[in-house]
RODO-2510 file (C-alpha; in nm, 4 decimals, decimal comma):
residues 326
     n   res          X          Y          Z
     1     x    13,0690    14,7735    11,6051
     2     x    12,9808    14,4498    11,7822
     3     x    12,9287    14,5637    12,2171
     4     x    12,9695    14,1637    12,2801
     5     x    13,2414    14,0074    12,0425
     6     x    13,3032    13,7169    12,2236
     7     x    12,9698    13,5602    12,1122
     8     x    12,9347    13,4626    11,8056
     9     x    12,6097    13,6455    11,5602
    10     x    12,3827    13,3878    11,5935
    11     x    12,2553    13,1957    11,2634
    12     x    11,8540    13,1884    11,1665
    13     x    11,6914    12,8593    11,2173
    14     x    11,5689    12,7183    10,9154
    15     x    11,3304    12,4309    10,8188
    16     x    11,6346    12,2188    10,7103
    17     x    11,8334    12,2699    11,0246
    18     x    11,5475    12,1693    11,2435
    19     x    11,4610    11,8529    10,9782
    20     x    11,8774    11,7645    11,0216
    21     x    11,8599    11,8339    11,4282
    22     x    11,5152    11,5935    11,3945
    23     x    11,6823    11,2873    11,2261
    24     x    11,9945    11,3073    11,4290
    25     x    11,7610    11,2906    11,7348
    26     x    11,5820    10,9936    11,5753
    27     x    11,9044    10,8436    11,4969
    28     x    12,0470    10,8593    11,8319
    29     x    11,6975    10,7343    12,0492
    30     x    11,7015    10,4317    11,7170
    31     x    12,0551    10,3199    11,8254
    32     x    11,9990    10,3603    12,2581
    33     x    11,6277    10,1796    12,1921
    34     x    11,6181     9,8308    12,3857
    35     x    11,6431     9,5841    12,1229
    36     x    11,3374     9,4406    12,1842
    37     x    11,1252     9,7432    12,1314
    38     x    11,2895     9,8612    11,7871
    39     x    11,2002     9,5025    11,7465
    40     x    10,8717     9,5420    11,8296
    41     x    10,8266     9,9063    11,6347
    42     x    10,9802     9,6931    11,2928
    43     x    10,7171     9,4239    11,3126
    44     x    10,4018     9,6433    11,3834
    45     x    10,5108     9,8768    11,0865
    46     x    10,5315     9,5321    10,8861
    47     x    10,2013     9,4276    11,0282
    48     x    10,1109     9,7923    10,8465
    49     x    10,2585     9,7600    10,5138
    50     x    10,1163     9,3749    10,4964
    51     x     9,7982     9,5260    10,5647
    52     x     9,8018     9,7694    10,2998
    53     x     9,9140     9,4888    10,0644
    54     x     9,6178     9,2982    10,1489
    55     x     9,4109     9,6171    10,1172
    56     x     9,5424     9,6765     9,8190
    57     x     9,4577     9,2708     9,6352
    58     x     9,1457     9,2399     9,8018
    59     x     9,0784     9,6411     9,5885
    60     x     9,1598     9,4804     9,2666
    61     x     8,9281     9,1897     9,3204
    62     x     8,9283     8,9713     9,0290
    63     x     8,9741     9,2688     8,7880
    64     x     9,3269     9,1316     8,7223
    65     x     9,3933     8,7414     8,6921
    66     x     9,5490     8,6309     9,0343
    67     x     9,8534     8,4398     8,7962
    68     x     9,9300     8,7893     8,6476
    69     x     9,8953     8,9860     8,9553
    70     x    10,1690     8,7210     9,1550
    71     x    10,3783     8,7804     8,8138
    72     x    10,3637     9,1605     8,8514
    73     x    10,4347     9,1673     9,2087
    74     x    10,7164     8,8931     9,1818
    75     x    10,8308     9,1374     8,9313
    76     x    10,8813     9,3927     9,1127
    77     x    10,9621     9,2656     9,4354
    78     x    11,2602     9,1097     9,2275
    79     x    11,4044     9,4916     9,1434
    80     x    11,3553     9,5885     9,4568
    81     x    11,6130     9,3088     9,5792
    82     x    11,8403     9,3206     9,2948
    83     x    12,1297     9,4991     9,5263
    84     x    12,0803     9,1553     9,7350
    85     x    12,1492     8,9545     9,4382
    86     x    12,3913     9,1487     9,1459
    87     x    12,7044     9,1328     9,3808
    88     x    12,7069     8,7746     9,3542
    89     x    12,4716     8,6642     9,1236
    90     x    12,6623     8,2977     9,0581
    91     x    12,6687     8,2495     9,4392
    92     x    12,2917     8,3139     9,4935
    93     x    12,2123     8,0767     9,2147
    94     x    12,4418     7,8108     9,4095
    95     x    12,2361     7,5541     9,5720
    96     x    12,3023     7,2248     9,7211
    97     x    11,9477     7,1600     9,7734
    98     x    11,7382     7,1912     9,4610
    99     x    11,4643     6,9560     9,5027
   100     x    11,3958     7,1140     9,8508
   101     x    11,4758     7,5007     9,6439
   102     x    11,1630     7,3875     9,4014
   103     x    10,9466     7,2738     9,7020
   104     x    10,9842     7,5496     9,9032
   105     x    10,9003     7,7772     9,5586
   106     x    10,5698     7,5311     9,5184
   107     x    10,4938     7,6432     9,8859
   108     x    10,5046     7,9323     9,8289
   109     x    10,3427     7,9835     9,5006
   110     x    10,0446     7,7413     9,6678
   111     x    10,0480     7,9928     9,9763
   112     x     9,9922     8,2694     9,7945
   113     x     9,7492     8,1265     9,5640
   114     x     9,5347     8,0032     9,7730
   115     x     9,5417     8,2945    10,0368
   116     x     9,5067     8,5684     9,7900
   117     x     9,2509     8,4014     9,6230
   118     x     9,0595     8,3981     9,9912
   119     x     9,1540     8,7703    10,0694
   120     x     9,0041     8,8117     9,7617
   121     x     8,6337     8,7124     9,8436
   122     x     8,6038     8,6385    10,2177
   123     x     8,6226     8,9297    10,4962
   124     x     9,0017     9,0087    10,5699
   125     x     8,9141     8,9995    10,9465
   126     x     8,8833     8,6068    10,8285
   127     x     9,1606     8,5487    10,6034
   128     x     9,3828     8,6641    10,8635
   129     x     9,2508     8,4721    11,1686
   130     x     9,2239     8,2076    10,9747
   131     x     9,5930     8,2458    10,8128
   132     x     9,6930     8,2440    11,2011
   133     x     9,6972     7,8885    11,2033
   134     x    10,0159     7,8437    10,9660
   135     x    10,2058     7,8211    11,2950
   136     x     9,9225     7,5107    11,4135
   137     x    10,0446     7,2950    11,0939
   138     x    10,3832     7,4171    11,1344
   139     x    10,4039     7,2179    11,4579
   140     x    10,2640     6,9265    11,3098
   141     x    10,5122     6,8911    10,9955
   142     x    10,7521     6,9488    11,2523
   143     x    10,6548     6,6342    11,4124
   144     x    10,6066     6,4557    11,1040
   145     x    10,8681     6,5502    10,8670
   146     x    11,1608     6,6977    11,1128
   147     x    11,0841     6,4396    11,4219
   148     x    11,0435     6,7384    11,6761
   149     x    10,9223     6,6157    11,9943
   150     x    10,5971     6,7721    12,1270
   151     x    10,4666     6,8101    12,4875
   152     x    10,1001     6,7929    12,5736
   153     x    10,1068     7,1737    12,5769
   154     x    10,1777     7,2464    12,2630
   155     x     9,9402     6,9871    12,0994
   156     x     9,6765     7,1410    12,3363
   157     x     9,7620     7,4939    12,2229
   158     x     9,7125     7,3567    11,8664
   159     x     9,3542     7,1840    11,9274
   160     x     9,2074     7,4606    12,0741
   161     x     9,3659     7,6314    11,7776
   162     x     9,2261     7,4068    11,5263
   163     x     8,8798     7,4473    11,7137
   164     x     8,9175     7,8251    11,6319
   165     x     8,9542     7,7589    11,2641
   166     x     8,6750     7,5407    11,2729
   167     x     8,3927     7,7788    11,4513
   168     x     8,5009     8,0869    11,1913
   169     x     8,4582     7,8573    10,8858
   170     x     8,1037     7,8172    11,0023
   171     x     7,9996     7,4357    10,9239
   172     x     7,6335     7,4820    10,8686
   173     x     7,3376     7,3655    10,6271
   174     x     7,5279     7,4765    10,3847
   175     x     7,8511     7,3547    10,4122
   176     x     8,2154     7,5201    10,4296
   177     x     8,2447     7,8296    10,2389
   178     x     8,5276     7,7507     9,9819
   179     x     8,7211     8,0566    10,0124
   180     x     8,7164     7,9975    10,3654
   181     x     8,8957     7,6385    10,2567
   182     x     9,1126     7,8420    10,0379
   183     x     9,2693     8,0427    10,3652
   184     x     9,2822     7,6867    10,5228
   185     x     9,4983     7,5714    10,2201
   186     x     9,6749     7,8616    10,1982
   187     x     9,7873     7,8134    10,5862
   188     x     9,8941     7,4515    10,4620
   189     x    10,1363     7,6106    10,2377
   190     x    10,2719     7,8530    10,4338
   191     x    10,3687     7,6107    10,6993
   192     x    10,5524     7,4292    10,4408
   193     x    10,6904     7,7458    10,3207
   194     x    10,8298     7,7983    10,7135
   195     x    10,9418     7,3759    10,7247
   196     x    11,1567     7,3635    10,3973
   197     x    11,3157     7,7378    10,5190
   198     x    11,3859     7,5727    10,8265
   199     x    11,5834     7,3426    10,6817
   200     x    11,7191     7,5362    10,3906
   201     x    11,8504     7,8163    10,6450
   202     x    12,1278     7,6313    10,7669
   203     x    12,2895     7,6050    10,4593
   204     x    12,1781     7,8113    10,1935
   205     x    12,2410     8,2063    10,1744
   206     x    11,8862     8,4227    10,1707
   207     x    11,9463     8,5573     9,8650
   208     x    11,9162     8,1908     9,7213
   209     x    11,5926     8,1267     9,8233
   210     x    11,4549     8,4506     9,7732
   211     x    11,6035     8,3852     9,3634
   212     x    11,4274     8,0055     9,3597
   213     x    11,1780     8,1324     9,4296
   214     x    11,1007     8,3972     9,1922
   215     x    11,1847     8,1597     8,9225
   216     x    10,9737     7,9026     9,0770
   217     x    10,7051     8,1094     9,0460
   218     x    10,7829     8,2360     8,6950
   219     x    10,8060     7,9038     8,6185
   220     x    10,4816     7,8229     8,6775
   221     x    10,2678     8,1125     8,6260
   222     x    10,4356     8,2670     8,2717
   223     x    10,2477     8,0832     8,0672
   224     x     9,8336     8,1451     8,1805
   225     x     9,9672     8,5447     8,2900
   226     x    10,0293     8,5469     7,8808
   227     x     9,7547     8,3862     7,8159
   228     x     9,5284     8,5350     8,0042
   229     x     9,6877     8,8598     8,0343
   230     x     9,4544     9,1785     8,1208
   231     x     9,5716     9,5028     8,0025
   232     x     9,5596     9,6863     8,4007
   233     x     9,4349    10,0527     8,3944
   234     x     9,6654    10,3490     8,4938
   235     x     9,4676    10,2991     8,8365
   236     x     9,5017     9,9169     8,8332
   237     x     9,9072     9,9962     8,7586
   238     x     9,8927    10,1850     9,0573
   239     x     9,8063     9,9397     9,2758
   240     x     9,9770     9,6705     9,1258
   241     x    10,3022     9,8447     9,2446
   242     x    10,1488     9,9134     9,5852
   243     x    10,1073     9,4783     9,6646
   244     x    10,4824     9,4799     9,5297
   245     x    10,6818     9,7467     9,6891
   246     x    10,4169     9,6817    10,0554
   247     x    10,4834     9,3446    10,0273
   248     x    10,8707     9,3541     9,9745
   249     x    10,8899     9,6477    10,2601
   250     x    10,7221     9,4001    10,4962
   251     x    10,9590     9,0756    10,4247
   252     x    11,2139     9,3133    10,5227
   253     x    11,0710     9,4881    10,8306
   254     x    10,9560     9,1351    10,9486
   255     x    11,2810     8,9875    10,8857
   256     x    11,4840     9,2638    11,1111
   257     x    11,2136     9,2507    11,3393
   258     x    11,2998     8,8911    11,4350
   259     x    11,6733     8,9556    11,4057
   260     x    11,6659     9,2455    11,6076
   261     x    11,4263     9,1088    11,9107
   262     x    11,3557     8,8611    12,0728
   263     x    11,1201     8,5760    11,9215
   264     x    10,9360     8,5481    12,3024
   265     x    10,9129     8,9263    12,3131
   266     x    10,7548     8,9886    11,9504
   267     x    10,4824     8,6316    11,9425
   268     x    10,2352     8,8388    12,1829
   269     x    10,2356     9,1510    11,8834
   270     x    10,1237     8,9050    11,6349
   271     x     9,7811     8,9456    11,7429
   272     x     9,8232     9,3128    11,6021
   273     x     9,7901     9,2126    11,2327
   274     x     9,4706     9,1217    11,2896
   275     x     9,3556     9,4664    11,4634
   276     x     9,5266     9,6180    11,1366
   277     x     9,3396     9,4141    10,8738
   278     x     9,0239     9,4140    11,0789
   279     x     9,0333     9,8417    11,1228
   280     x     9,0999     9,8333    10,7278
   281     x     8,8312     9,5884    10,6438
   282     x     8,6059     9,8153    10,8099
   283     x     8,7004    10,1592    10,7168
   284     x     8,7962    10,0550    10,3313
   285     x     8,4840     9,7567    10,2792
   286     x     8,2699     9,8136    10,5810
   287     x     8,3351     9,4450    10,6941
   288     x     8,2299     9,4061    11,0251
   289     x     8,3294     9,0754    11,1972
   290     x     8,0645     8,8866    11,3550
   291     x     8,0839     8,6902    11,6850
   292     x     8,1744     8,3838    11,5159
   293     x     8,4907     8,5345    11,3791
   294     x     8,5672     8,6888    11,6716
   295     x     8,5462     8,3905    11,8935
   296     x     8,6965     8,2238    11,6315
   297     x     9,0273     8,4473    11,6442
   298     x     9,0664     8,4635    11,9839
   299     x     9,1151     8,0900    12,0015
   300     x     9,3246     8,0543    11,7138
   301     x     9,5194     8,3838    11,8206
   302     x     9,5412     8,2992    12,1545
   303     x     9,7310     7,9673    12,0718
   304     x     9,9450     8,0593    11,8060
   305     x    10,1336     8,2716    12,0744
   306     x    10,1420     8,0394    12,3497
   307     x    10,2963     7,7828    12,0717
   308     x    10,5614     8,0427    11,9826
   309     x    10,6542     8,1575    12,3629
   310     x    10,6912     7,7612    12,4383
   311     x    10,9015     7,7421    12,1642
   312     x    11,1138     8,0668    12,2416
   313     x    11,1328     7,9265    12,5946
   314     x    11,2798     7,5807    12,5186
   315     x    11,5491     7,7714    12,2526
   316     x    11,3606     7,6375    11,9330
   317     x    11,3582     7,8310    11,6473
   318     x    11,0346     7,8484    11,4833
   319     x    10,9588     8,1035    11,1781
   320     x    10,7052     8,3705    11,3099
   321     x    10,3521     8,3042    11,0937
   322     x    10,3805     8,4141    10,7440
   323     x    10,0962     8,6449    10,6458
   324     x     9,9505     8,5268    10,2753
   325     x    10,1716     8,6243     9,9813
   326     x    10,4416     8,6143    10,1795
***
C-alpha cells in the first residue's frame, strides 16, 4: 500500500537519461548563445580540425605523391558533400561563369599545391605565419583586378605585413629556403582563390563552385596520381581519410563561423590557428619556433587583423584567410 499516493514512484536515473537531459541543455545554451560567440566557438574548432589536417599531411611526408594525396582527399571530401549536390545536380553544374569556374579551380589546385608541399618540409609554425599573408595579396588584387580603393592604413597594415614574411623566410648567405617560397606561392593562390569567390558569390550557388572545383582538380591531377600512384598502407589509408573528412569538417565550421558572427568580431581569433599548429608542431615533431619566426608572425599576424577589422568597419566583405588546402 502506497502511505503517499499523490506522488508519483519515482523512476531510476540512468546513463541515457542524464546523456538526453545533457544535450537538451547543450541545445538550449547553443540556441540563447550571442551570435558572435557560437561564432567564435565554430571557427576555433575549425582552427582545430585544420590543424589536425595539417598534422596529419605534414605525417605522411612524401610517402604518398602530393597529386594522389589532393585526389584522395578531393575524393572524399566530394562524398562527404554529395547531400549538397544530388538534390540538384543539373543546377550545381549550371554556371554562367566558366572561365572564372576554371580559374578559381587553378587557384585552388595551385594553393594547395604549393602550401602542402611547404607544410610538408618547413616547420608548421612557418607555413602558417607565412600562409597569414593570403589576406596581404588579397588586398592588392583587390586593387588591381576589382578597382577597390585603399587608404594609407591598409597599405601600411600590408607593408609591415609583407616585412613579416620577409624576416621568417630568412634572406641569408644562403638564399630563400624554397619551401619557404612554396608557402609564399601558395598564399598567392589562395588570395586568388578568395578574389574569383568574391566575384563568383554573387551569382553562382556554393554548391557550384565547390563541384568546379573538384573537377578542376581531377582534371588536372588524374593523370600523374595514375601514373605515379603509391599503393598507401592500412596506416597511410588511415590518414588519408583523416586530411579528407578534417579538412571538409573545417570548410564547414569556418563557413558557419562567418555566417553566424560577425567578420570584426572573429579577425582577432585568427591569430589562434597559429597557437594550434605551433602547440602541434611541437608536441607531434618537436618544432620549436625560433625568434625569427616569431617576430616574423607577430607582424604578419598583427596586420592581417587590422586589414580585416578596417574592412569589417567600412562594410566590405572580405573572405577570412584560407588556411592551405583549403
Amino acid at each position: 500500500m502506497n502511505d503517499f499516493p499523490d506522488i508519483p514512484p519515482s523512476r531510476p536515473v540512468t546513463l541515457r537519461s542524464r546523456l538526453d537531459r545533457a544535450q537538451r541543455d547543450a541545445i538550449g545554451w547553443w540556441s540563447l548563445a550571442p551570435a558572435n560567440l557560437r561564432g567564435s566557438i565554430l571557427l576555433i574548432s575549425a582552427f582545430i580540425a585544420f590543424g589536425i589536417m595539417v598534422t596529419a599531411i605534414k605525417g605522411l611526408g612524401t610517402a604518398i605523391p602530393l597529386p594522389q594525396l589532393l585526389v584522395v582527399r578531393q575524393v572524399i571530401m566530394t562524398i562527404l558533400l554529395l547531400p549538397l549536390f544530388l538534390p540538384d545536380i543539373g543546377g550545381a553544374l549550371r554556371t554562367n561563369h566558366m572561365p572564372l569556374q576554371i580559374l578559381r579551380g587553378l587557384c585552388s589546385l595551385g594553393s594547395m599545391l604549393f602550401g602542402f608541399a611547404a607544410v610538408q618540409h618547413i616547420p608548421l609554425a612557418d607555413a602558417t605565419a607565412i600562409g597569414f599573408s593570403q589576406i596581404l595579396f588579397v588586398t592588392i588584387l583587390a586593387v588591381l583586378i576589382l578597382k577597390e580603393k585603399v587608404g594609407p592604413h591598409r597599405w601600411a597594415a600590408t607593408a609591415v605585413g609583407f616585412l613579416g614574411v620577409l624576416i621568417m623566410l630568412r634572406p641569408g648567405e644562403e638564399g630563400f629556403d624554397h619551401y619557404a617560397i612554396y608557402a609564399v606561392i601558395g598564399a598567392v593562390f589562395s588570395s586568388g582563390v578568395a578574389i574569383t569567390v568574391r566575384v563568383l558569390s554573387h551569382s553562382e550557388r556554393t554548391a557550384t563552385i565547390l563541384l568546379y572545383q573538384a573537377m578542376v582538380l581531377f582534371a588536372a591531377l588524374i593523370v600523374p596520381t595514375v601514373l605515379n600512384w603509391v599503393w598507401p598502407t592500412p596506416a597511410q589509408w588511415m590518414a588519408l581519410i583523416v586530411i579528407g573528412v578534417t579538412g571538409t569538417a573545417g570548410q564547414f565550421l569556418l563557413t558557419r563561423a562567418y555566417q553566424v558572427g560577425e567578420a570584426s568580431a572573429l579577425a582577432p581569433l585568427d591569430f589562434i590557428r597559429l597557437i594550434v599548429n605551433t602547440v602541434l608542431g611541437i608536441v607531434i615533431f618537436s618544432e620549436l619556433p625560433d625568434s625569427a619566426t616569431l617576430v616574423g608572425a607577430v607582424l604578419v599576424v598583427g596586420s592581417t587583423v587590422y586589414v580585416i577589422r578596417r574592412n569589417a568597419k567600412k562594410g566590405r566583405k572580405v573572405p577570412p584567410p584560407q588556411p592551405p588546402g583549403s
